[in-house]
MARMI-328388 format. One record per residue (C-alpha): residue in one letter; x negated, y, z. Coordinates in Angstrom, 1 decimal. Layout:
% MARMI-328388
+--------+--------+--------+--------+
! drenro !     xx !     yy !     zz !
+--------+--------+--------+--------+
!      A !      X !      Y !      Z !
...
+--------+--------+--------+--------+
***
This chain:
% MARMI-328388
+--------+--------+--------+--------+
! drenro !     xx !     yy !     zz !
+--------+--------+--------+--------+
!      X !   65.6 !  108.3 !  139.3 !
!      X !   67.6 !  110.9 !  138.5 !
!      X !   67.5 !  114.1 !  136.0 !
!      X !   69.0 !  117.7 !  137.9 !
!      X !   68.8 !  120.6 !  135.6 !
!      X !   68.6 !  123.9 !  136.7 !
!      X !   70.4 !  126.5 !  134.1 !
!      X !   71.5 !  123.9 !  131.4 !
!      X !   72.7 !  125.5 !  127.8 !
!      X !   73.5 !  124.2 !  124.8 !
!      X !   69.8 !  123.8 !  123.5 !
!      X !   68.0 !  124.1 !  126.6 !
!      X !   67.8 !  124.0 !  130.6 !
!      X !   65.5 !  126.6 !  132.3 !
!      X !   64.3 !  124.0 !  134.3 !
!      X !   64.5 !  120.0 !  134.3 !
!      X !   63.8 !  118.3 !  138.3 !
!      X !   62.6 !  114.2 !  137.7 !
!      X !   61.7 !  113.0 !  140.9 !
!      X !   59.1 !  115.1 !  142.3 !
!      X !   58.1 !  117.0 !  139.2 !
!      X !   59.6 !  120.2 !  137.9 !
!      X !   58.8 !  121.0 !  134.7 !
!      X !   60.2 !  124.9 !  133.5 !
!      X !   60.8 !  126.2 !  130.1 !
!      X !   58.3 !  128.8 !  128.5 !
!      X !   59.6 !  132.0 !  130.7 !
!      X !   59.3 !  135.6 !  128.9 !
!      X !   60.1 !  138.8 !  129.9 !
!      X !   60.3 !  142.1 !  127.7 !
!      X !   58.7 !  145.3 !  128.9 !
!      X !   56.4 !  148.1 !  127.5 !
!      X !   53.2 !  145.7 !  128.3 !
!      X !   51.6 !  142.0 !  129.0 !
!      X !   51.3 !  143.3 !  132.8 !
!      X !   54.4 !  144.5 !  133.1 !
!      X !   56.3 !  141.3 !  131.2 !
!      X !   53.6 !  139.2 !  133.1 !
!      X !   54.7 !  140.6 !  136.0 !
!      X !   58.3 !  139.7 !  135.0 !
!      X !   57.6 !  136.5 !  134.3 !
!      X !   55.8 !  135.7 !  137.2 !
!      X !   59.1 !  136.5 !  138.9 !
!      X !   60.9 !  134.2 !  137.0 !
!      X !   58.9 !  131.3 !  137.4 !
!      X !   58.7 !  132.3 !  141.7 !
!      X !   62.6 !  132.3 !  141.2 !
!      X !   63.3 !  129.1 !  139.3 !
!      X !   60.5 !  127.0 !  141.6 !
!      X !   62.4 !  128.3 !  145.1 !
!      X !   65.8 !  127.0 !  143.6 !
!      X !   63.9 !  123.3 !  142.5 !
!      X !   63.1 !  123.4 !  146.0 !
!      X !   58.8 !  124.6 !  145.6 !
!      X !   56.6 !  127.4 !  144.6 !
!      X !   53.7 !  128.1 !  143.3 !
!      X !   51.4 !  126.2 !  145.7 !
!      X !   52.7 !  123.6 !  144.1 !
!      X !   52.3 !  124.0 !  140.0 !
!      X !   50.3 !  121.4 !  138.6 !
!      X !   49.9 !  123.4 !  134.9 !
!      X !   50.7 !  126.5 !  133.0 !
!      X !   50.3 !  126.8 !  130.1 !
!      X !   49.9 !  130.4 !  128.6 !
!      X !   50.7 !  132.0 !  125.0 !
!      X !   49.7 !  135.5 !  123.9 !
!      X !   51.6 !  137.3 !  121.0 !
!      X !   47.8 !  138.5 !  120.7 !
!      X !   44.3 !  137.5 !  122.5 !
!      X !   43.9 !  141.0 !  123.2 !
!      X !   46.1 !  140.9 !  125.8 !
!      X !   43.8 !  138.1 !  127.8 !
!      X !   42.5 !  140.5 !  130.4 !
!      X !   46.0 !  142.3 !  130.6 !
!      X !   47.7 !  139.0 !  131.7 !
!      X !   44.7 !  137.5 !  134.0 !
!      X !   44.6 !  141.0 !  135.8 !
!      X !   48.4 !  140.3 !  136.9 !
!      X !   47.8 !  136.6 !  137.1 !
!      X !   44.8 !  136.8 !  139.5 !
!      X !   46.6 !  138.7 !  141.8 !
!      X !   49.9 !  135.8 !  141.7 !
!      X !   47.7 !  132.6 !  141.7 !
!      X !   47.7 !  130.8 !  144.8 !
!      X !   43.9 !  130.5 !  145.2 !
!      X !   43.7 !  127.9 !  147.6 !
!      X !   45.7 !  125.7 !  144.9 !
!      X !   45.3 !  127.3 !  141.1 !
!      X !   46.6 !  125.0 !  138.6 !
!      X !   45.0 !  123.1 !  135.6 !
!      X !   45.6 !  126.2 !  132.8 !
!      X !   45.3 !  126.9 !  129.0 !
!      X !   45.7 !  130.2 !  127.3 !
!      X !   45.9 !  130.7 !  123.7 !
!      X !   47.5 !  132.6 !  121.5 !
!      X !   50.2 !  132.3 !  118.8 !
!      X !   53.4 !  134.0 !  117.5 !
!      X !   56.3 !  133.4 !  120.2 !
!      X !   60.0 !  133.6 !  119.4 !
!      X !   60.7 !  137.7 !  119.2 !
!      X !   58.5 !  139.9 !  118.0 !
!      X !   58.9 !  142.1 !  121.6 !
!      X !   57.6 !  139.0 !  123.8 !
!      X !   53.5 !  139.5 !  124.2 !
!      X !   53.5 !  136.4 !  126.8 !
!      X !   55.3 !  133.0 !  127.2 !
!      X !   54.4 !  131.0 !  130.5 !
!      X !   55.2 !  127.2 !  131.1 !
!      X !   54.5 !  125.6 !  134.2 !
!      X !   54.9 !  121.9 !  135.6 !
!      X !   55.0 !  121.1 !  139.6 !
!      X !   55.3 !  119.4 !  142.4 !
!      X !   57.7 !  119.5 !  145.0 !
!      X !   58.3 !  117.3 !  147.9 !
+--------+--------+--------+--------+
***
């Protein structure tokens, strides 16, 4: 089976297509807020399933980190409003430091297509 990757770079691809799974990198976004970077992100993730060839019907996962917990309601406010509700994914949220001090959410999703 083969691999397809979707904006490789030297350490990382944004996306990696086995099969009939697409798994994406942790997708952040900066703003002044989690609902606006939420909101960003969100985008992203919309973006990079449309090029593997699905959307967010489709996502299996996601996995959530928060710079801080405080943010929860923030990011589910922007979240519940994106989430396919006939098909919401298997999801954790924690938090933990992320890469840059300016990111307040990191998303990671895994999906279907096909």
């Amino acid at each position: 089976m083969s691999i397809e990757r979707l904006d490789k770079g030297a350490r990382m691809s944004e996306a990696v297509i086995h099969g009939n799974t697409v798994y994406l990198a942790g997708q952040v976004a900066e703003g002044p807020d989690v609902e606006s970077q939420t909101k960003a992100v969100l985008a992203s993730i919309d973006s990079l399933l449309a090029r593997a060839g699905t959307d967010k019907s489709r996502i299996l996962t996601a996995t959530i980190w928060l710079s801080d917990i405080k943010n929860f309601a923030g990011m589910n406010s922007v979240w519940d409003s994106w989430v396919d509700k006939d098909n919401p994914p298997a999801r954790a949220t924690s938090e933990g430091k992320l890469a840059a001090p300016q990111f307040l959410v990191e998303i990671i999703v895994v999906a279907a297509r096909g």
